[in-house]
N, C-alpha and C positions, 0 to 999 in steps of 0.2 A: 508212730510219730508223736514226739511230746506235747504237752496240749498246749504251749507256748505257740508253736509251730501250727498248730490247727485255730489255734485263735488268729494271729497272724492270717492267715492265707484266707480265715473268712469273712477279713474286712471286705475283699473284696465282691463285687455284683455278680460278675458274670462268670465264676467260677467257684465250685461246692464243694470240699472236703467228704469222701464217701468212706467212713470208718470199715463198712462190713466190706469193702472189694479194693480197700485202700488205693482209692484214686483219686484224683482233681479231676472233678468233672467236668467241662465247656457245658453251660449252659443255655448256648447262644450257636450253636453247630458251627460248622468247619466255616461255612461261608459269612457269617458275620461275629466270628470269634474276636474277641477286645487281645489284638495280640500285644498294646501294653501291659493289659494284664498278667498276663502269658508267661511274657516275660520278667516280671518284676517276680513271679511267682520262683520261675527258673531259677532267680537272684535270689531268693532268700532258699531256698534249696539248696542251691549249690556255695551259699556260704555257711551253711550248718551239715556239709556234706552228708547227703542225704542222699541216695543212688534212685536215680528215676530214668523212665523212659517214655515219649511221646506216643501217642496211639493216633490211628487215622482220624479223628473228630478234633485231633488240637487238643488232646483228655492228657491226664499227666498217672503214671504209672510209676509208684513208689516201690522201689525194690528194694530198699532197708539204710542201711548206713555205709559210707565209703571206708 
């Protein structure tokens, strides 16, 4: 992910960019996960098409470029 993209996504608190397992981590687990974050996350994602996929924690799974 370009590091525009990783700066971007680590303004935010309650969710962590993980270079070595390339995920957005949830910081906050399933049950008190900030899902405006979530999703403002998904939104910048999905407007630099960017192929991801959700994991059971509310964690974000980058699978490369659309």
């Amino acid at each position: 992910m370009s590091e525009i993209l990783v700066n971007e996504i680590g303004r935010f608190n309650n969710y962590k960019y993980e270079p070595m397992t390339n995920r957005i981590v949830n910081l906050k687990g399933i049950t008190n996960a900030d899902l405006d974050e979530f999703l403002a996350i998904a939104h910048i994602l999905d407007s630099n098409y960017i192929k991801y996929k959700f994991t059971t924690n509310i964690d974000i799974r980058i699978l490369g470029k659309k």
